[in-house]
Structures are given as structure tokens and as C-alpha cells.
N, C-alpha and C positions, 0 to 999 in steps of 0.2 A: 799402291796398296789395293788389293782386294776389296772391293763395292761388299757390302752386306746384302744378299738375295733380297728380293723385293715380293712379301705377301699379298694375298687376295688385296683389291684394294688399292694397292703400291705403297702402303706401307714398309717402309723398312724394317726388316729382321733385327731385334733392339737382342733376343736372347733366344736360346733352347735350352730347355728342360730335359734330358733324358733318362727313361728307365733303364735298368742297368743289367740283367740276367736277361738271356734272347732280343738285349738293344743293342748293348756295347759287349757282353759276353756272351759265348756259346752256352743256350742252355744245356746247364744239364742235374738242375733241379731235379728231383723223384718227387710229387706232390702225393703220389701214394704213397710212397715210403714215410714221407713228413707225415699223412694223416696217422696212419699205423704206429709211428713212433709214438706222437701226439696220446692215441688211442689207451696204448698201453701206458703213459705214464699216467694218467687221471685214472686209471681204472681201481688203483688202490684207494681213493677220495671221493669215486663215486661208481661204484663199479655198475649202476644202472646207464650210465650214460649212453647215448645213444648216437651214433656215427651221422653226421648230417651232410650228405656229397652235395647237396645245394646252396652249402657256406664255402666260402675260404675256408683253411684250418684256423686260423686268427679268429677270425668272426666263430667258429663252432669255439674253438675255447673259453671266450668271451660268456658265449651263452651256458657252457658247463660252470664257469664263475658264475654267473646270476643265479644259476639254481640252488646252486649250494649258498650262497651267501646269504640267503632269507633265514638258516635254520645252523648255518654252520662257517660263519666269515672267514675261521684261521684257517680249515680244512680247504677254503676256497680259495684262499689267498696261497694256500699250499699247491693245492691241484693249477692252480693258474701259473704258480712259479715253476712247474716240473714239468707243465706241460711245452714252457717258453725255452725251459733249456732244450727237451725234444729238435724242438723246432730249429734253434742254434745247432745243435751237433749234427743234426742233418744238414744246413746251410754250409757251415763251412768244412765237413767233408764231402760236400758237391766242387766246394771252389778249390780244391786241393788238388779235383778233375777236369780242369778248363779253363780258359783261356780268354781275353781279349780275342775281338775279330781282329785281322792286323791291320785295318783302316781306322783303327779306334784312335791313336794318338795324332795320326795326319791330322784327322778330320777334327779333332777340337784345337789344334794348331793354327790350322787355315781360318776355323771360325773366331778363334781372338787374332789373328791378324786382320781381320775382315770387320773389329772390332763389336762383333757379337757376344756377349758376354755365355757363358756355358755353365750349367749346372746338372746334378746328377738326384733323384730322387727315386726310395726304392723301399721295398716292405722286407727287403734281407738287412742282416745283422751287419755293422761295421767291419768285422772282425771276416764276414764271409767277401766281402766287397775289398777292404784291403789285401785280403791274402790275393787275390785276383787283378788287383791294380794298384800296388802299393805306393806308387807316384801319383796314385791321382791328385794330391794335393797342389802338384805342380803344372797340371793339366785343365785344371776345373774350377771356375771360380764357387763352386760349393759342393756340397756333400752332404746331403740329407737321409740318410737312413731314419728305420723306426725309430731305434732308439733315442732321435734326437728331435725329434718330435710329440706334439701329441694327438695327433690323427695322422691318420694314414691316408692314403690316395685308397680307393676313388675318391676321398673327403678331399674337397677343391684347397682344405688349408695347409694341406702337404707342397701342392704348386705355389702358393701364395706366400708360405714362408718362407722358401727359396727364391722366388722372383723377391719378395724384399732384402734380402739378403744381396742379390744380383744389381738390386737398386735399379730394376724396370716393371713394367707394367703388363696385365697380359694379353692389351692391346698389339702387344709389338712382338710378344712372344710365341713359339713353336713348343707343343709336350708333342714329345717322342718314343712313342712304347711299341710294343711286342703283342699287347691284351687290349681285348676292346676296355677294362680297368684304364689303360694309361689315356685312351681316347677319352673315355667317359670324364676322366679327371681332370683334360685340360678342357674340355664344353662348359665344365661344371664351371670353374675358374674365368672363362671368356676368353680363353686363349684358341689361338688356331692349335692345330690336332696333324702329326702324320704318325700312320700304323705301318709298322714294318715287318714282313713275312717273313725274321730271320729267326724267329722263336716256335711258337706251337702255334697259334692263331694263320688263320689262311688269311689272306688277301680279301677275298670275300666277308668273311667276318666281319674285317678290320670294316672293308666299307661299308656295311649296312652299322657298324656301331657309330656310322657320322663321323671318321677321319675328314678330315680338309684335304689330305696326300696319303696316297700309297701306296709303298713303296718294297722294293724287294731284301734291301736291307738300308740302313743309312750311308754307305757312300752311295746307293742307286739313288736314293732321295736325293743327295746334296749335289749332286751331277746333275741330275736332272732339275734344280734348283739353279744350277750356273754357279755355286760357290768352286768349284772347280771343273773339267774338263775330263771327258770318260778315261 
């Protein structure tokens, strides 16, 4: 049987966490088109709003709800609901365009043979995630999207509800992302961190965001980890 890779330390590798759009799928997100969509639906709710490119779209949402809910809650809870669909019909006509990398199912094979448990955690919709990996339930011992949560990563209790879920600690665990967000998220949590250049973020980034590894995509990570052989 497969040894489970040995972290900083020589701890054993108990789990990974991975993000899921530019981790295990090709991105192909439009985070302008999402803003734009976003933009236009709240525009009827509050047509002052003001475009904010230094949030997420999430987070700028969030903040067009707080304004209006001081002087107008239904209108807010409106604008927040139109704005979430936006966001979904964007998500899952991205994942209708792409794909798994073709290392994605090896590689959480090898690591439950290696008796690493694997989970999957991510700020896209179920519904853009299944159309993209409809087996993951038989791949992954969890599945965390938004919806099934109530914080989101970077917020550390996105990682921690799925490591309980995984039943380990994140003493022994690996977060696996694309965005210095998925690094930030497992620091935050106490987990070790590798950044992976297969999405939109450089190498460079990844490392000055304090990755523990980094790596080219996750089969370069896990080769170069000794879970298998180049």
C-alpha cells in the first residue's frame, strides 16, 4: 500500500483540501462577466451602486445588501437574491465550458489508497461543480460548496467544516488552491498550504502569499511529494 507523503516536520499527510475551479478544473470563470452580470442585476434595487474591483463579487454584493437594508430590507433581500442568481448563471455556463484536468481522478484515487482522506471546498455553486464532476461523490470524501456552508474561505471555517466532516485535524492537513484566497485560508485554519500555477495566479504570488509548496499544477505537487512517480 502507498505510505501517505510526509509533511514539514514528518508528520504524516492525515488529508487535502482542494479548491476546485483552476485546482481540479480548467479555469474558465469570466470574473468580469460575473461582475457585470452582478452589476446589472441590482441596478433596478439600487441603481446608485457603485462597482467595487477591490471586493470579490460576493463580498461587493454583501456590501450593496447593507446599504440598502438600513432604509429598505425587502428591496435588499431582493437585490441580494438577483444578484446570487447572476452569479449562478454565470458559474454554471462557465462549467458547461470545461473540464477536469485528466490527473484529477488518478490523483484522489492514489491519495485514498495512501489512506489520505480528500475533500473539496469552493465559493462556486453545486450545481456549476456537479455539471463538471458529476462522480465526485464517489471520488471525494466531501463536497463543500457555498451553498452548504456559512462562511466562505478565505474565512478559516470553510476548511474546518470539511476537515470535521474528513474527521482530521489541520495539524496533518494540506489546503490546495489556485489563489493566494485558498493559501490565505489554510494559514488561517493552521493547516499547511500548496499554491498551484494551474489557474490565474503566478507562482510568484502564490509564494510571497506564504504557500508551504508550489507547485505547477497538483500532479507536479504530488510527484514531487513522492505520492507517486513522474
Amino acid at each position: 500500500m502507498t505510505k501517505p507523503p510526509l509533511l514539514p516536520g514528518g508528520a504524516r499527510l492525515g488529508a487535502v483540501v482542494f479548491d476546485f475551479d483552476g485546482t481540479l478544473a480548467r479555469p474558465e470563470l469570466d470574473f468580469g462577466v460575473m461582475r457585470r452580470a452582478v452589476s446589472e442585476a441590482v441596478v433596478p434595487f439600487m441603481p446608485q451602486a457603485e462597482p467595487r474591483p477591490d471586493l470579490p463579487v460576493m463580498e461587493w454584493l454583501q456590501t450593496v445588501h447593507d446599504a440598502l437594508a438600513a432604509t429598505a430590507p425587502q428591496k435588499a433581500d431582493r437585490a441580494f437574491a438577483a444578484g446570487h442568481d447572476a452569479i449562478r448563471a454565470v458559474e454554471v455556463e462557465a462549467a458547461r465550458r470545461t473540464s477536469l484536468f485528466p490527473f484529477v481522478r488518478p490523483l484522489l484515487a492514489a491519495l485514498t489508497t495512501a489512506g489520505v482522506a480528500t475533500g473539496i471546498i469552493t465559493r462556486n455553486c453545486p450545481e456549476a461543480v456537479r455539471t463538471v464532476f458529476p462522480d465526485v461523490d464517489e471520488h471525494c470524501g466531501c463536497l463543500l460548496t457555498r451553498d452548504d456552508v456559512k462562511v466562505v474561505k478565505p474565512h478559516p471555517g470553510h476548511l474546518l467544516e470539511a476537515l470535521a466532516l474528513l474527521q482530521r485535524g489541520p495539524h496533518e492537513t494540506l489546503m490546495v488552491g489556485d489563489h493566494r484566497m485558498d493559501v490565505e485560508t489554510g494559514i488561517r485554519a493552521g493547516a499547511f498550504t500548496a499554491g498551484v500555477a494551474s489557474g490565474e495566479t503566478s507562482r510568484e504570488l502564490l509564494h510571497e502569499a506564504g504557500a508551504t509548496y508550489v507547485a505547477d499544477d497538483c500532479h507536479d505537487l504530488f510527484t514531487r511529494l513522492g505520492l507517486f512517480t513522474a
